[in-house]
C-alpha positions in Angstrom: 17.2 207.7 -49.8 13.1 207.7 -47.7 13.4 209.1 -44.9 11.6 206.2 -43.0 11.8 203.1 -44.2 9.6 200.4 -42.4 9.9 196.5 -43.9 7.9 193.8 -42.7 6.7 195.2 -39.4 5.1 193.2 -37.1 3.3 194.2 -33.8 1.8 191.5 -31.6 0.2 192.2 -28.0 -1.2 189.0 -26.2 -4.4 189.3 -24.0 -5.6 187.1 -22.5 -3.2 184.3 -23.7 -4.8 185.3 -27.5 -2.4 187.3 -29.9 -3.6 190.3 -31.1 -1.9 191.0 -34.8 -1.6 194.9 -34.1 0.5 195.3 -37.3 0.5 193.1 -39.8 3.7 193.0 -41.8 3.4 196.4 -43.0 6.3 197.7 -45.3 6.0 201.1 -45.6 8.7 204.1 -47.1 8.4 207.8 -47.0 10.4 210.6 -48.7 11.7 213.7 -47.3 9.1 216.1 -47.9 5.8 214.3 -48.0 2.5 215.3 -46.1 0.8 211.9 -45.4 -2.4 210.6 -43.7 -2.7 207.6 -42.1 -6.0 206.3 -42.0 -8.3 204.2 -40.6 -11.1 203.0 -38.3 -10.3 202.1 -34.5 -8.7 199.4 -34.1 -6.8 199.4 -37.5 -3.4 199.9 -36.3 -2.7 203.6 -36.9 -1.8 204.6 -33.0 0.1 201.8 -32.7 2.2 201.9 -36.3 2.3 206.0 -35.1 4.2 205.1 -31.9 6.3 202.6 -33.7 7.6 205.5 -36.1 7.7 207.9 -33.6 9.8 205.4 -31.4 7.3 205.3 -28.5 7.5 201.5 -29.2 9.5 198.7 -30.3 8.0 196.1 -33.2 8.0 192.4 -32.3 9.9 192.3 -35.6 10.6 193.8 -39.2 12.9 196.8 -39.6 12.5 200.3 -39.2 14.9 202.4 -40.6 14.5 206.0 -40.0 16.8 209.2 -41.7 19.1 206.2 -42.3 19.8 204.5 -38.8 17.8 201.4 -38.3 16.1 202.5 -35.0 14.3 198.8 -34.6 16.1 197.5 -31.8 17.8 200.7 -29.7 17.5 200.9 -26.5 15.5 203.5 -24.2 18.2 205.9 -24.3 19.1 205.9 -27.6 15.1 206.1 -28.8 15.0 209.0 -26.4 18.5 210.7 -28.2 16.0 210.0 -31.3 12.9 211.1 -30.6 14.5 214.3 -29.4 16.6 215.3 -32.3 14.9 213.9 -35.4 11.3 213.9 -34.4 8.5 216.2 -33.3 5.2 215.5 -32.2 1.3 216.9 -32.0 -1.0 215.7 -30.1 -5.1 215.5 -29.9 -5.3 216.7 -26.4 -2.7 219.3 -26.9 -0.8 217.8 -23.8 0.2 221.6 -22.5 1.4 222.2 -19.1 -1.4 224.4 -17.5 1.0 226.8 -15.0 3.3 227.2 -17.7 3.7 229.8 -20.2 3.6 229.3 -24.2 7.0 230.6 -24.5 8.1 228.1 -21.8 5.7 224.9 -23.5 7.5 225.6 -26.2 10.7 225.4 -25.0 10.8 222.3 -23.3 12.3 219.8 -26.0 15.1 222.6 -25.6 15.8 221.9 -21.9 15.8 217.8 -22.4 18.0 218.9 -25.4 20.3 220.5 -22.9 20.1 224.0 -24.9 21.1 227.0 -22.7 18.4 229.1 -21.1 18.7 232.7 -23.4 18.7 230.3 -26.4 15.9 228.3 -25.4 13.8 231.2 -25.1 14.9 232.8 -28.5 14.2 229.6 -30.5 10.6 229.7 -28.6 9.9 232.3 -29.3 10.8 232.4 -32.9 8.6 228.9 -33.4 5.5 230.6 -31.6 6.1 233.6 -34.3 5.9 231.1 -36.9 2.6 229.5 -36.3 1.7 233.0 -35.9 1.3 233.4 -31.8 4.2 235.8 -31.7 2.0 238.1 -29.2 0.9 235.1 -27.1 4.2 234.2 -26.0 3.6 234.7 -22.1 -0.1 233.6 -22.2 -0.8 230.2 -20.2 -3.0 227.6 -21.9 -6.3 228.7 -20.2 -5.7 232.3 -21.7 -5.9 230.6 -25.1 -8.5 229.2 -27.6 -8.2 225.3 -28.6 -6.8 226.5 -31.8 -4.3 228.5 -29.8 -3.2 225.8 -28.0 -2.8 223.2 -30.9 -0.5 226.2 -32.3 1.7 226.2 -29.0 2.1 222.5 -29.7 2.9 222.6 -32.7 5.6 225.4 -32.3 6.9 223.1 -29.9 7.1 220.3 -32.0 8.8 222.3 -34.7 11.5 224.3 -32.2 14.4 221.3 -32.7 14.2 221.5 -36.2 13.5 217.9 -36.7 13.3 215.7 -39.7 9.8 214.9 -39.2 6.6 215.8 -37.3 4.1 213.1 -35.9 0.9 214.1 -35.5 -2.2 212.2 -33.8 -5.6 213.1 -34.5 -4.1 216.8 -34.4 -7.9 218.3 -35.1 -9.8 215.9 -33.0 -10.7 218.0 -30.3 -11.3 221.1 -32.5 -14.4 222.6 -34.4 -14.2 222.3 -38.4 -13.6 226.0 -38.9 -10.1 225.6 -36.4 -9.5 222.4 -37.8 -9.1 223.9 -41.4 -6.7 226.2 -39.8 -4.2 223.9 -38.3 -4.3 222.2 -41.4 -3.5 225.5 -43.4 -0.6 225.4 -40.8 0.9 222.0 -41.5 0.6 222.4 -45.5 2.3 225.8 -44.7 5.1 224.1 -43.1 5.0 220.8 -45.3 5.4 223.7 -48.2 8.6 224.9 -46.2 10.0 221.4 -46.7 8.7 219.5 -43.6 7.9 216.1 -43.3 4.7 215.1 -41.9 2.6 212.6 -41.1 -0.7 212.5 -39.1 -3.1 210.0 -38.1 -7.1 211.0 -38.6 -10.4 209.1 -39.2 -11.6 212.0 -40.8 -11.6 212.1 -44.8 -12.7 215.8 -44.9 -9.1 216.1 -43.0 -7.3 213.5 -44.8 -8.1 215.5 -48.1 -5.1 218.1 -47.2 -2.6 215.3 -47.6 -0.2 214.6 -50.7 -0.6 211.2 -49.7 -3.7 208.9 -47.6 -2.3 205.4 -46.2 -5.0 203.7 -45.0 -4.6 200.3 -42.5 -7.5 198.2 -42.4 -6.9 195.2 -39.6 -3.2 195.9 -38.8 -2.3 195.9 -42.6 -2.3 198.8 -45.4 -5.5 198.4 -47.5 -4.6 201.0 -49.8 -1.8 203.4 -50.5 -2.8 206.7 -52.7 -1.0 209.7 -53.8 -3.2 212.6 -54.4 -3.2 216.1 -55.3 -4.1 217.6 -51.9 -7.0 220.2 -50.9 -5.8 223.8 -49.9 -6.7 224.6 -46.8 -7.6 228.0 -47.2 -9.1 228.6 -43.3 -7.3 231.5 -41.4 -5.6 231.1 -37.6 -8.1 230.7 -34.8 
C-alpha cells in the first residue's frame, strides 16, 4: 500500500470575491521509501499541496489518505496527533529557537509527544549524532554555521521516528557547497529507509531525487522517475 495517497485534490482560496485554483485536482501516490521533489515556479502550488500533505491544511475537496487513515477531513486535534507521530518537517529558515540549545531544539516534538525528560534527551541526542552534530549538542543556534543549523532541524524532524519527512526549500538559505551536504544527508537517510519529500525550485537540487513532481498552475505537469545524483559534498 503508498504511503500517501492524494485523489482529486482540490484547493480553492477566494480573494477578492475571485477563486484562486491553488490545486487543481491533483492525484498523487507515494511509496514507502521514495526521495521525491516537488517542483515548480512560485505560484505553482507546491507550498500549498506541501501543507496539505503535511496536514497544515485542509483541501476544499479530494481525499488524502496518508499511512492508511484518510486524514482529509480530521479535525485540529487529530491533524496535530498526526503531524506529531507520523510526520517530520524541515524548514528553509531553519525555524530554531535562539536561547535554546540543540540538544533541547531537538527535543521538542518529544515534549508535545509527552516523552519523559531523561528520554527526551537521550533520543536528542542520539538524532543530533546522526546527522553528525554529536559534539554540538549544547551549542545554541548562533554558535552554529547555517549548515549546522539545518542539521539541528533536521535531527529534530527525524527524533519521532516518523513515516515521512517534509521538507520546504530545505537549502534555500544555504550556499551550494552546504546545500550539497544536506542533500548528502537526506539521501543518507532516504538510503536508511526514510521517506522524503521536499519542495525546491532548484534543478541542480532536484537532481538528488529518485523522483521530480513538477506542478505547473495548481496541477502536475509532469511526473518522472529518475536515477538520482550522489551527493557527494561533506557536512558543513
Amino acid at each position: 500500500m503508498p504511503l500517501i495517497v492524494v485523489e482529486d485534490l482540490l484547493k480553492v482560496y477566494t480573494l477578492g470575491g475571485v477563486e484562486l485554483h491553488a490545486l487543481d485536482h491533483v492525484s498523487l501516490s507515494i511509496e514507502q521509501g521514495e526521495l521525491v521533489a516537488i517542483m515548480g515556479a512560485s505560484g505553482s502550488g507546491k507550498s500549498t499541496l506541501m501543507n496539505v500533505l503535511g496536514c497544515l491544511d485542509r483541501p476544499t475537496s479530494g481525499r488524502y489518505v496518508l499511512a492508511g487513515r484518510d486524514v482529509s477531513r480530521l479535525g485540529r486535534g487529530e491533524l496535530a496527533d498526526v503531524r506529531n507521530k507520523t510526520l517530520g518537517f524541515v524548514f528553509q529558515s531553519f525555524n530554531l529557537l535562539p536561547r535554546t540549545s540543540a540538544r533541547e531544539n531537538v527535543e521538542l516534538p518529544l515534549v508535545y509527544a509527552g516523552v519523559p525528560r531523561a528520554e527526551r534527551a537521550r533520543r536528542a541526542a542520539s538524532a543530533l549524532a546522526r546527522v553528525g552534530l554529536g559534539d554540538r549538542i549544547h551549542h545554541y543556534p548562533s554558535q552554529l554555521s547555517g549548515g549546522q543549523q539545518q542539521r539541528v532541524a533536521i535531527a529534530r524532524s527525524i527524533v519521532n521516528e516518523p513515516k515521512i519527512v517534509l521538507a520546504d526549500e530545505p537549502t534555500g538559505n544555504l550556499d551550494s557547497k552546504t546545500s550539497d551536504s544536506i542533500m548528502a544527508l537526506f539521501q543518507e537517510l532516504w538510503r536508511n529507509g526514510l521517506t522524503i519529500l521536499y519542495v525546491t525550485h532548484e534543478p541542480d537540487v532536484a537532481r538528488y531525487a529518485s523522483r521530480i513532481v513538477t506542478l505547473k498552475d495548481g496541477r502536475i505537469l509532469s511526473d518522472v522517475r529518475q536515477a538520482p545524483q550522489l551527493a557527494l559534498a561533506k557536512a558543513a
